[in-house]
BATIKOL-591056 format. One line per field, with one value per residue (C-alpha): z, y, x; residue in one letter. Coordinates in steps of 0.2 Angstrom, whole numbers, plus 5000, padded with zeros to 4 digits. Example, Ala and Ser with C-alpha at 12.3 -4.5 7.8 and 13.67 -1.06 7.14 Angstrom:
2
up = (5039 / 5036)
north = (4978 / 4995)
east = (5062 / 5068)
vexvo = (A / S)
This chain:
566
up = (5396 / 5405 / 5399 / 5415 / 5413 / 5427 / 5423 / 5432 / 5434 / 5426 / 5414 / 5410 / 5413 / 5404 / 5406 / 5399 / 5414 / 5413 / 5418 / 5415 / 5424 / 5416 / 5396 / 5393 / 5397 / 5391 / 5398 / 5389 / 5394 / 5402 / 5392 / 5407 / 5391 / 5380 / 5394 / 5380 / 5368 / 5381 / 5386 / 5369 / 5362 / 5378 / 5373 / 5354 / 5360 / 5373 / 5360 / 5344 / 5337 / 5351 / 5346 / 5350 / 5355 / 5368 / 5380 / 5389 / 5396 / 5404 / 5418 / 5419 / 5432 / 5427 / 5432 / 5422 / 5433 / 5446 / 5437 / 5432 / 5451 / 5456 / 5443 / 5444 / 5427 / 5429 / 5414 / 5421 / 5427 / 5434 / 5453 / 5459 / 5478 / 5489 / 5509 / 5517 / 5534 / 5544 / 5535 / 5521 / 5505 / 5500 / 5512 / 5499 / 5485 / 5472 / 5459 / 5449 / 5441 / 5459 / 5463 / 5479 / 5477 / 5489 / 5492 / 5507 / 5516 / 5530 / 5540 / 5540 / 5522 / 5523 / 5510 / 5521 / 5505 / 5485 / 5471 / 5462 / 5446 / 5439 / 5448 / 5440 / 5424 / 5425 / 5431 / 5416 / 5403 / 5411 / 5410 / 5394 / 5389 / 5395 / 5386 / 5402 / 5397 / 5414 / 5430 / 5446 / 5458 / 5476 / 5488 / 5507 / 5512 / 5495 / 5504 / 5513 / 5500 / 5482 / 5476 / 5474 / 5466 / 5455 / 5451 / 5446 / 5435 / 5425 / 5422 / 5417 / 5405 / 5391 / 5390 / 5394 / 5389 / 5407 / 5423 / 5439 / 5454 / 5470 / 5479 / 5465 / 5468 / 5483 / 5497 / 5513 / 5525 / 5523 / 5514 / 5510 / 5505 / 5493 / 5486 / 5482 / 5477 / 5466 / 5459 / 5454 / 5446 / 5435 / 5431 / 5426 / 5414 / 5398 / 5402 / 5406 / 5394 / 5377 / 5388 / 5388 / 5367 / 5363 / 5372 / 5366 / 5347 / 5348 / 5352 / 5340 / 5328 / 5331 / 5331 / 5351 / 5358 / 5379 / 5393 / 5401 / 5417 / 5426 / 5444 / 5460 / 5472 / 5483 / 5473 / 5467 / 5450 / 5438 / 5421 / 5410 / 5403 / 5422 / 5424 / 5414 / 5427 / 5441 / 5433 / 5448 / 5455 / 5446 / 5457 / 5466 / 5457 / 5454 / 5473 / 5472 / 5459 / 5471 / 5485 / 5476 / 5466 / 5483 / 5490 / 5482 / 5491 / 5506 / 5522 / 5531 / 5549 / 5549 / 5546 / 5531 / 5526 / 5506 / 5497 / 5479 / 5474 / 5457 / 5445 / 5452 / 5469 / 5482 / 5486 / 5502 / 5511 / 5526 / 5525 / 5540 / 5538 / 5520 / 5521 / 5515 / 5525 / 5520 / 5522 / 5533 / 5527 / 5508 / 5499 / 5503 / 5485 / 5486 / 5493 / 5488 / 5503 / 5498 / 5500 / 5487 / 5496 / 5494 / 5501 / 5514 / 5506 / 5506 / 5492 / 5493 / 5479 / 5481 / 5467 / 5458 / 5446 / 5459 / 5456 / 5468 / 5473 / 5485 / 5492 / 5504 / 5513 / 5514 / 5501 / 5497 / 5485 / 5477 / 5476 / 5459 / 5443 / 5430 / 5419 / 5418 / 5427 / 5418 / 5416 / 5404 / 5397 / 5410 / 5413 / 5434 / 5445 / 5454 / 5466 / 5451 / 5447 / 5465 / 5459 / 5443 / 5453 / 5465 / 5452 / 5458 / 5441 / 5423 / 5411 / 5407 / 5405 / 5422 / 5415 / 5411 / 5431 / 5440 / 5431 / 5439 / 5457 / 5456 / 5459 / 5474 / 5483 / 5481 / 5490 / 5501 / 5504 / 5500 / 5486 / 5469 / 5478 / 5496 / 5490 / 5477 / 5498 / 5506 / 5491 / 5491 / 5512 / 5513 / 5499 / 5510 / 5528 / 5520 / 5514 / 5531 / 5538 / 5529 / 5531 / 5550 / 5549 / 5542 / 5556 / 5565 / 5556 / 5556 / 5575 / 5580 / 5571 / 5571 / 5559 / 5547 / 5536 / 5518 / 5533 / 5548 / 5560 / 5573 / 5586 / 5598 / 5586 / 5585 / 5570 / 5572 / 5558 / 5556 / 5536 / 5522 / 5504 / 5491 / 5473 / 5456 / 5446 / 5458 / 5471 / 5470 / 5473 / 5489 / 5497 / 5506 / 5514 / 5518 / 5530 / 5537 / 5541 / 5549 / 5555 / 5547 / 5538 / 5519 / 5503 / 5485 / 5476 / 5460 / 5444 / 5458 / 5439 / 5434 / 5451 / 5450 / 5432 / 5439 / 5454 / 5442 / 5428 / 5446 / 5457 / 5456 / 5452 / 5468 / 5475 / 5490 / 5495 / 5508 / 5513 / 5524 / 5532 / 5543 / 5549 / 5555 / 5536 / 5530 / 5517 / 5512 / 5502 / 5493 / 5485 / 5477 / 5468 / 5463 / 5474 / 5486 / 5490 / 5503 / 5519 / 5534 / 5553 / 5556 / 5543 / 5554 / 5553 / 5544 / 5530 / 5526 / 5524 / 5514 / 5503 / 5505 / 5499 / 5483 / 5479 / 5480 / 5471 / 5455 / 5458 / 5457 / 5442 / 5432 / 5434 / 5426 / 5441 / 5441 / 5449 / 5455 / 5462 / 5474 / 5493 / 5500 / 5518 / 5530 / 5534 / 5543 / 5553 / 5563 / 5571 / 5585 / 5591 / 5588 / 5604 / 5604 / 5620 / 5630 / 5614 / 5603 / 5585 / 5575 / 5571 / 5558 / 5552 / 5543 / 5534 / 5522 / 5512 / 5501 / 5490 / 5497 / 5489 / 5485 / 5468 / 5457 / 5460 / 5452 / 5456 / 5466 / 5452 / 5444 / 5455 / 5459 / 5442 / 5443 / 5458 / 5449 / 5432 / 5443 / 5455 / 5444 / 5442 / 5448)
north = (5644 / 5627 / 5609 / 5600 / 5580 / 5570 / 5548 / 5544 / 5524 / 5529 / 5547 / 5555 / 5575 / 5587 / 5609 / 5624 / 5635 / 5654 / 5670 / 5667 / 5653 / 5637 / 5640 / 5624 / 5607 / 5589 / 5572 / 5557 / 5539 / 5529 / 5513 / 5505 / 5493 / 5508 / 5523 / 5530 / 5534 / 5539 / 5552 / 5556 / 5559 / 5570 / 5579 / 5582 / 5587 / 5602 / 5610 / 5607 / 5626 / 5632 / 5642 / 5632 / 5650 / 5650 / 5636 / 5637 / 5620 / 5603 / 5594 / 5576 / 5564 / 5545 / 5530 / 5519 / 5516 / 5513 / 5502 / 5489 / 5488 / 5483 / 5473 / 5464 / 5466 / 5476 / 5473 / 5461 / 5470 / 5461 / 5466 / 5465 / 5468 / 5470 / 5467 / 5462 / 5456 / 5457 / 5456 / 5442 / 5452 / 5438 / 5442 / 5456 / 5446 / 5456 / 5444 / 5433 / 5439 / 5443 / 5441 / 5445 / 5448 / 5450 / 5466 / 5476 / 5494 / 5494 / 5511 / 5522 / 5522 / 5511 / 5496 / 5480 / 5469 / 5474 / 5472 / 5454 / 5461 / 5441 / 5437 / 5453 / 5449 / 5429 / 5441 / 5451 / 5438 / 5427 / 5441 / 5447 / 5430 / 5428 / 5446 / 5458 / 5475 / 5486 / 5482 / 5490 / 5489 / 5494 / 5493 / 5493 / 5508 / 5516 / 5531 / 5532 / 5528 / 5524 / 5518 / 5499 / 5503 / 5514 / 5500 / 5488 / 5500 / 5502 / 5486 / 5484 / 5500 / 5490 / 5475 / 5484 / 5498 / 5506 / 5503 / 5514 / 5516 / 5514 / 5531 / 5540 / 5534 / 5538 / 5545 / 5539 / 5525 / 5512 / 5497 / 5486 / 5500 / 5505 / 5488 / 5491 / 5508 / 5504 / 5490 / 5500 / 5513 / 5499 / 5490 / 5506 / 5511 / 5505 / 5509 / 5527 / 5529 / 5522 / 5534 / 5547 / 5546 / 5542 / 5560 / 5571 / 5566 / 5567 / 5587 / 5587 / 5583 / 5595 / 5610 / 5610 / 5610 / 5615 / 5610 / 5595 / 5590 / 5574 / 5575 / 5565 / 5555 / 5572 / 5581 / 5591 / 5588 / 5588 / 5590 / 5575 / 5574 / 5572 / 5560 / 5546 / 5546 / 5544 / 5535 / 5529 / 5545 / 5546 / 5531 / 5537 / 5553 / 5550 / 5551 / 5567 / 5574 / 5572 / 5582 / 5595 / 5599 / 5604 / 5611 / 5628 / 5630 / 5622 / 5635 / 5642 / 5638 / 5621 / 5604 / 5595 / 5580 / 5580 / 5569 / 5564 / 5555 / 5545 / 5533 / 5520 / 5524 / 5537 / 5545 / 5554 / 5566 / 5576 / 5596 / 5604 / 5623 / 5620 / 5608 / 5591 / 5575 / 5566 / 5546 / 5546 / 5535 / 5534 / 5526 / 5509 / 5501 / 5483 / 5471 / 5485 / 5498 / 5513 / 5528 / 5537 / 5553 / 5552 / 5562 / 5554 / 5548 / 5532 / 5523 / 5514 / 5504 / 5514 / 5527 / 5531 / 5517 / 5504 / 5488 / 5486 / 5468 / 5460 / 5443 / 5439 / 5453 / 5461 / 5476 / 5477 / 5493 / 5488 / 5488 / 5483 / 5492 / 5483 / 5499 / 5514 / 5515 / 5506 / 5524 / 5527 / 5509 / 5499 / 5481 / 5479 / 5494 / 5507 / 5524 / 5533 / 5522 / 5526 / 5545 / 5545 / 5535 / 5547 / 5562 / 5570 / 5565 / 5569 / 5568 / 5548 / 5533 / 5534 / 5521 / 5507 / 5514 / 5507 / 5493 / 5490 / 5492 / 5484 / 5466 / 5474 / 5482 / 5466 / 5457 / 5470 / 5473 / 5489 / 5501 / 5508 / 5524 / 5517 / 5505 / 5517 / 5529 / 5513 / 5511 / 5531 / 5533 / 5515 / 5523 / 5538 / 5529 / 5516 / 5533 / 5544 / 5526 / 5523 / 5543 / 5539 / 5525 / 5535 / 5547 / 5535 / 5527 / 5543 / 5547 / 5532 / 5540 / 5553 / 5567 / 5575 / 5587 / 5595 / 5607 / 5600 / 5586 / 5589 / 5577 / 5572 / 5580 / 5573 / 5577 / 5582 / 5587 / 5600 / 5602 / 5589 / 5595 / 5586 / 5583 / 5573 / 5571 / 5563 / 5577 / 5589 / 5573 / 5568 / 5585 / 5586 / 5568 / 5567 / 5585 / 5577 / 5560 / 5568 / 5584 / 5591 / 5605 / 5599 / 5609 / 5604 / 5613 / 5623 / 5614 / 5599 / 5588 / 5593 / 5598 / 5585 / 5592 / 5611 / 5604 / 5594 / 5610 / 5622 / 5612 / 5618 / 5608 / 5599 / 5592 / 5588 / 5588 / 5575 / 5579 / 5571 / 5576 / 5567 / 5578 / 5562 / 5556 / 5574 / 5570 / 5578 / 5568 / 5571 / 5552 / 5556 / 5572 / 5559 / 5576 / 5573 / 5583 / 5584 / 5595 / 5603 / 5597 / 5613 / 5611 / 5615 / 5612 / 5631 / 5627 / 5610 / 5620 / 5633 / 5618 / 5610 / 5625 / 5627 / 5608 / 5611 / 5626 / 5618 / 5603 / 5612 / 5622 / 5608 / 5600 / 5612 / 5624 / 5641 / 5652 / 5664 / 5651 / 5640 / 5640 / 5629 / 5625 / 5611 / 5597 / 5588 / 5595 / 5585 / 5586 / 5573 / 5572 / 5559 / 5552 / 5539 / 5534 / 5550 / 5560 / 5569 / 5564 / 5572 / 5576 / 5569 / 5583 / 5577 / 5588 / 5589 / 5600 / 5603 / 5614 / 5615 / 5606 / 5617 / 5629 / 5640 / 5658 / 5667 / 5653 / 5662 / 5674 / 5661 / 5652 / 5667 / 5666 / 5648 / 5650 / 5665 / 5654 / 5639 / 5652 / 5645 / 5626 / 5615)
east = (5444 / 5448 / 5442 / 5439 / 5432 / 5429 / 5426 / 5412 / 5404 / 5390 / 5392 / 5411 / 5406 / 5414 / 5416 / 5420 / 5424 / 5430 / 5427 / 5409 / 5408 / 5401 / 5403 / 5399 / 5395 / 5392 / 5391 / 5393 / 5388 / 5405 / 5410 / 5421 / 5427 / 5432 / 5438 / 5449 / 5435 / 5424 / 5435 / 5441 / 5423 / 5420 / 5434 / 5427 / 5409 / 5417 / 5427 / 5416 / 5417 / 5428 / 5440 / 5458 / 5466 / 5454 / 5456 / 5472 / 5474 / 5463 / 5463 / 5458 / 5450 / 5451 / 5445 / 5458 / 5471 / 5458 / 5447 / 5463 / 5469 / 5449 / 5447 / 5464 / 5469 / 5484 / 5498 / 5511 / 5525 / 5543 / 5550 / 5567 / 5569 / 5582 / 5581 / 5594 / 5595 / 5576 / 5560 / 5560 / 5554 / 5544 / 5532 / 5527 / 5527 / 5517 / 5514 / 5526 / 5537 / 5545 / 5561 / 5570 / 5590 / 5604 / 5614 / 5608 / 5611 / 5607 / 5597 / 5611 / 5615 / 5628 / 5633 / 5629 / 5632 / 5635 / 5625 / 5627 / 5627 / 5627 / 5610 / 5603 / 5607 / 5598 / 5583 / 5584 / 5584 / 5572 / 5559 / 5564 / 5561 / 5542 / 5539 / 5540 / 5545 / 5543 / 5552 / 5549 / 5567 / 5567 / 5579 / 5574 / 5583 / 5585 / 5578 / 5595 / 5605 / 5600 / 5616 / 5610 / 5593 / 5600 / 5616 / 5601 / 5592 / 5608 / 5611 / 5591 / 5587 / 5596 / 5583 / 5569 / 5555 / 5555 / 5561 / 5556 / 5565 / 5558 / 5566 / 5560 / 5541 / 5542 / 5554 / 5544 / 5551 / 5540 / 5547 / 5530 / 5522 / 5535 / 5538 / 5516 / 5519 / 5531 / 5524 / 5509 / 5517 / 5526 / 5509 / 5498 / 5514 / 5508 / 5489 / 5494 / 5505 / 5491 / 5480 / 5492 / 5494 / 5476 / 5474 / 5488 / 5484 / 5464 / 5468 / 5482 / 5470 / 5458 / 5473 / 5473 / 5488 / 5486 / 5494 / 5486 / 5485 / 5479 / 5472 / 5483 / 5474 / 5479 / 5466 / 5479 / 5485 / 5500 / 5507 / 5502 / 5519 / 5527 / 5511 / 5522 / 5535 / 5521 / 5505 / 5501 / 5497 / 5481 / 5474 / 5458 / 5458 / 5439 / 5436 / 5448 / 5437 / 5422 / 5430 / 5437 / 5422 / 5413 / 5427 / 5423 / 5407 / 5411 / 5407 / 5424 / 5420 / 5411 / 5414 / 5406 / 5402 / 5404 / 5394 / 5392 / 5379 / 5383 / 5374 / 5384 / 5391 / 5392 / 5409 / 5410 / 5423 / 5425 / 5433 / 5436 / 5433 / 5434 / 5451 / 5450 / 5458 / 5471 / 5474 / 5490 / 5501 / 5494 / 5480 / 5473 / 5466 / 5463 / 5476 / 5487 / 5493 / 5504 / 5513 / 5503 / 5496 / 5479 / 5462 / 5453 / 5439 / 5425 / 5415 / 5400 / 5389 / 5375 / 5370 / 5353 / 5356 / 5359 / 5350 / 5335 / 5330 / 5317 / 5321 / 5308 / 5302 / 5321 / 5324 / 5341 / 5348 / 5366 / 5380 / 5381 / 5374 / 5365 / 5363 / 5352 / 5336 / 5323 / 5315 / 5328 / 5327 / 5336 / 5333 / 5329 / 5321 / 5332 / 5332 / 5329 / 5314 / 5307 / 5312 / 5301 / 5286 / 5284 / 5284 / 5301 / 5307 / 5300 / 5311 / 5308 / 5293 / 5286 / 5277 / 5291 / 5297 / 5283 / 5281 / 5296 / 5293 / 5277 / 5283 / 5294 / 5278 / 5268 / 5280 / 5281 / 5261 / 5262 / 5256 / 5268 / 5269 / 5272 / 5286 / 5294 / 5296 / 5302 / 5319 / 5321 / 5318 / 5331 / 5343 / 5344 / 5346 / 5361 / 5371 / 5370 / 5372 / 5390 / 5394 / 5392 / 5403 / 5415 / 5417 / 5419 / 5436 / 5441 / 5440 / 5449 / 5464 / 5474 / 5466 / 5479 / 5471 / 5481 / 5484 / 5493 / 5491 / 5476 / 5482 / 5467 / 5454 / 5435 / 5426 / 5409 / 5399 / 5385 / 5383 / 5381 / 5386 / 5378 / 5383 / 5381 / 5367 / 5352 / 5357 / 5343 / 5332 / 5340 / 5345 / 5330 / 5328 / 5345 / 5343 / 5328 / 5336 / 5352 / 5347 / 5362 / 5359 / 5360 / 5363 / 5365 / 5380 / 5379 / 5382 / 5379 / 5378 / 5396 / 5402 / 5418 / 5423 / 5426 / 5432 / 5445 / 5448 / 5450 / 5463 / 5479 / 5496 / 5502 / 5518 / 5529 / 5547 / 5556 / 5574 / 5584 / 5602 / 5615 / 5628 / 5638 / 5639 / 5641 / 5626 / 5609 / 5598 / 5580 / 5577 / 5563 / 5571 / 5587 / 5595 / 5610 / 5625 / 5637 / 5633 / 5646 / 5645 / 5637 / 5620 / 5605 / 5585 / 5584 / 5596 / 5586 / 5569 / 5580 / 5586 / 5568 / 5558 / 5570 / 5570 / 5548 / 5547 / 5556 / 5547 / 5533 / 5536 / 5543 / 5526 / 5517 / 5513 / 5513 / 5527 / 5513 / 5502 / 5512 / 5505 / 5520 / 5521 / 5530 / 5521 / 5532 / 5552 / 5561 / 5578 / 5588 / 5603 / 5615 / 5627 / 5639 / 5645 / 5642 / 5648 / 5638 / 5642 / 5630 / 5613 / 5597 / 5587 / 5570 / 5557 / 5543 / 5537 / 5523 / 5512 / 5495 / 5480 / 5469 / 5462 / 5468 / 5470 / 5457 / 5446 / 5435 / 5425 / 5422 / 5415 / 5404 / 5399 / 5393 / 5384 / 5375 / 5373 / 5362 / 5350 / 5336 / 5341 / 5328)
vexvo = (X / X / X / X / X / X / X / X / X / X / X / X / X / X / X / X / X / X / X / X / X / X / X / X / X / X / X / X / X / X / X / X / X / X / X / X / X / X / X / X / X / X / X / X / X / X / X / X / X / X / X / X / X / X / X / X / X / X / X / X / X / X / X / X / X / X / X / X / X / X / X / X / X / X / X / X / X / X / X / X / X / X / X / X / X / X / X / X / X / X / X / X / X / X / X / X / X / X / X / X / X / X / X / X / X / X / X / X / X / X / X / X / X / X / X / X / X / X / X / X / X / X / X / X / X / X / X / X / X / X / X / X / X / X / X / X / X / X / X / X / X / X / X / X / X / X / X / X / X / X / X / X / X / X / X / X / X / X / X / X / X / X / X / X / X / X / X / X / X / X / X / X / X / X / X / X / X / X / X / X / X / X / X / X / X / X / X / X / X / X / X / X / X / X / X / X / X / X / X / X / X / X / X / X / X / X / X / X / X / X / X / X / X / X / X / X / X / X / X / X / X / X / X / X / X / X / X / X / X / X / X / X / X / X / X / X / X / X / X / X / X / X / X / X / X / X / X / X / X / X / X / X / X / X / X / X / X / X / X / X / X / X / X / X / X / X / X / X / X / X / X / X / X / X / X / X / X / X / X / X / X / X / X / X / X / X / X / X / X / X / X / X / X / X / X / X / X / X / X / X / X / X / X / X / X / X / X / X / X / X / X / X / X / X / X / X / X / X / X / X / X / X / X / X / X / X / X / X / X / X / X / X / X / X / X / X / X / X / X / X / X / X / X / X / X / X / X / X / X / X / X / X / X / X / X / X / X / X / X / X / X / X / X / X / X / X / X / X / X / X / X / X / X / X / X / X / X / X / X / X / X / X / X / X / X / X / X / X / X / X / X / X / X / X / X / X / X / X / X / X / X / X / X / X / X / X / X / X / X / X / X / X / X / X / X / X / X / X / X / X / X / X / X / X / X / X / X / X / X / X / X / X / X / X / X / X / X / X / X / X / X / X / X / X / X / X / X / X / X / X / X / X / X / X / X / X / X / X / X / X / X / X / X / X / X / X / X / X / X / X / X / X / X / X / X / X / X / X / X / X / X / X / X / X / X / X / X / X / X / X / X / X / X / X / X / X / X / X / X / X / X / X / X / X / X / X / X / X / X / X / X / X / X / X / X / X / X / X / X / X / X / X / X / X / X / X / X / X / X / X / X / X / X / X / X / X / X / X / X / X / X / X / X / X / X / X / X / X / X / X / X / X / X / X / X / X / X / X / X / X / X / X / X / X / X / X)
């Protein structure tokens, strides 16, 4: 069996899934002020009188690292960047313990200027002095050559608890986005890491001792103890969660708009023939924009515990939360509320729900009834509204699925898939509204925790060559060696693949279960004068989002288990 436990705004759900489907399932209310215990007690309740010999390993989504970058309360963390001549890198300044140096490389891999190993060390003390203990270091074209960042890190790791290196973040061109990347990684560290502790000794304590896995903003996930090299992978992996949890059910030859309705907000997604989108440079969070592959997905404050206000004669739903429906003892009125006055809902004090809306339909001139329709119907019209304008962003760009690139491609939807706890309640309106056909998903309450326990381990590969330099390089891998004039495209994707497939594995994936493809080969021709001097081979390589193998029976048996939900 597989523990799979997904961090929502409002509940942290957690599952049991195996070849009998869903063995069990819990949901336990999210204390934004206390993520570790919510997830720890999560993690008690799914394997109270479970057998440890029975479950094989976990997967986790979390909001933590999220949460902290929204919230700007990341750790401090020191950066030490290197330019050179062009951009100034204090037009990236990340905070302030910021500190651009000189040395430089320029494009082609070549030392411009050396490290100052002098100016490095005043850096060192000066941040050890104001009690920094993580430093991020990137150099602007560390990806051609890592020499300097990697000069700098040595003359760090003795004064410090960790430093990161910008080339192994990341091995994209992109030098702001690196510097924010990097940065990132080097806030979340001490977050992830008590996370990553707190975790490990809970199911220590209770004799479990599983692989865990944590799941990547790619909604593919990886081993938690490669996850304290990369913390930053597991921004946005609640979004992640959302889209692989309908993923599964997701019909082969359509596109569909994923949609998982929460207590707090709605996440939404498109899949094309059952493939999600990616973002294509990297996720967006904040101020913050990186190279951190990411799913394409969108947020907005509206869930069935949004707070429902009437100024005026204007209704407005969101986007905050104020706490559960006042149904359920909560202090202001909400979609559920609406829910429970109409009698779509039963399981609360319909009572304490209408006295809630009934200020909202005196103001409005209308009736309990007729105003609790008017939140739901408006709740229902602002989510197909912001699902519209999603389609929209993503048609004004070029669309790049976990596929391939679709150059030119216009989405048009014809399905919606609908998930979360409120998502038998909407299913219907929403179909009406948008014409779409619109179906709820099995388990739609605990969709984004099998979605999480099913995704299987993810990576990519980037490698680049210059014949001229006779050199081959995979920053991100710290791999380089030295290549003939003769090395073509072939022997890089032969390279590549190997570089992948141990990545892969080393991350916790499994030798069977690797779909690798090329995302990205790339080949030109060097010429000097009218001379051809050698060639720049370029390509990336990945393992394929997607789920486990043998994910399919039990899906089947999860969509056999929920025949008779409501």
């Amino acid at each position: 069996m597989i523990i799979g436990l997904d961090v929502g705004g409002t509940h942290t759900d957690v599952v049991l899934v195996g070849e009998n489907g869903l063995e069990r399932q819990v949901k336990v209310l999210t204390d934004t002020s206390a993520l570790f215990q919510t997830v720890l007690t999560g993690l008690e309740k799914i394997t109270e009188n479970i057998p440890p010999g029975r479950i094989t390993h976990a997967a986790l989504s979390t909001t933590l690292s999220t949460n902290a970058i929204v919230q700007n309360k990341l750790p401090p963390a020191g950066m030490i960047v290197s330019g050179g001549p062009g951009i100034d890198p204090e037009a990236f300044r990340t905070g302030p313990y910021y500190f651009p140096v000189s040395g430089s490389i320029d494009h082609s891999g070549k030392e411009i200027q050396p490290v100052d190993a002098g100016e490095i060390e005043a850096i060192a003390a000066k941040l050890q002095s104001d009690g920094i203990r993580h430093v991020g270091v990137v150099s602007k074209f560390s990806t051609r050559n890592p020499a300097h960042e990697v000069r700098i890190g040595e003359i760090l790791a003795p004064h410090f608890d960790r430093v990161f290196l910008g080339h192994r973040i990341s091995g994209h061109l992109s030098f702001p986005r690196r510097i924010d990347t990097t940065f990132l990684n080097t806030s979340i560290y001490p977050l992830h890491k008590k996370f990553f502790e707190a975790v490990k000794e809970s199911l220590k304590q209770k004799g479990i001792t599983i692989p865990i896995y944590i799941l990547k903003a790619d909604g593919g996930t990886m081993d938690f103890d490669t996850s304290i090299d990369f913390p930053g992978q597991s921004i946005l992996s609640g979004p992640s969660a959302s889209v692989m949890g309908s993923v599964a059910f997701a019909p082969e030859n359509a596109e569909t708009i994923a949609m998982d309705i929460g207590g707090t907000t709605t996440d939404m997604a498109v899949l094309i023939n059952g493939t999600p989108l990616l973002s294509p440079l990297g996720v967006e969070l904040g101020r913050y924009k990186t190279l951190i592959r990411g799913l394409n997905s969108y947020s907005i404050g509206i869930g069935g515990d949004s707070a429902v206000r009437i100024n005026g004669r204007v209704l407005t739903i969101g986007p905050d939360r104020e706490g559960p429906a006042m149904a359920f003892g909560g202090p202001v009125p909400t979609p559920t509320d609406a829910l429970f006055v109409l009698n779509r809902m039963q399981n609360g004090d319909r009572q304490r729900a209408v006295q809630g809306i009934e200020p909202i339909a005196k103001a409005l001139g209308l009736s309990v009834e007729e105003a609790a329709n008017t939140i739901f119907d408006q709740a229902c019209r602002e989510i197909l509204a912001s699902a519209r304008e999603m389609i929209n962003q993503i048609n004004r760009k070029p669309v790049y699925t976990i596929k391939e690139l679709l150059e030119g491609y216009q989405v048009k939807p014809s399905h919606i898939l609908v998930l979360g706890g409120p998502a038998p309640y909407f299913t219907r309106r929403l179909e009406e509204l948008s014409g779409y056909a619109t179906e709820k998903v099995p388990a739609w309450s605990v969709a984004n925790a099998i979605g999480t326990a099913l995704s299987r381990t993810t990576c990519e590969v980037l490698l680049f060559a210059d014949t001229q330099r006779g050199i081959l390089l995979a920053p991100a891998e710290s791999h380089q060696e030295s290549i003939r004039s003769d090395f073509t495209k072939k022997d890089a994707l032969r390279i590549g693949f190997g570089l992948l497939k141990k990545k892969a594995v080393d991350s916790g994936a499994s030798p069977n279960d690797l779909e690798m493809d090329v995302l990205e080969e790339l080949e030109f021709n060097m010429v000097r004068g009218f001379r051809l001097t050698g060639k720049n081979i370029r390509v990336r390589l990945q393992v394929k989002p997607g789920l486990i193998c043998g994910y399919k029976k039990i899906i089947s048996q999860i969509c056999d288990q929920s025949v008779n939900e409501v």
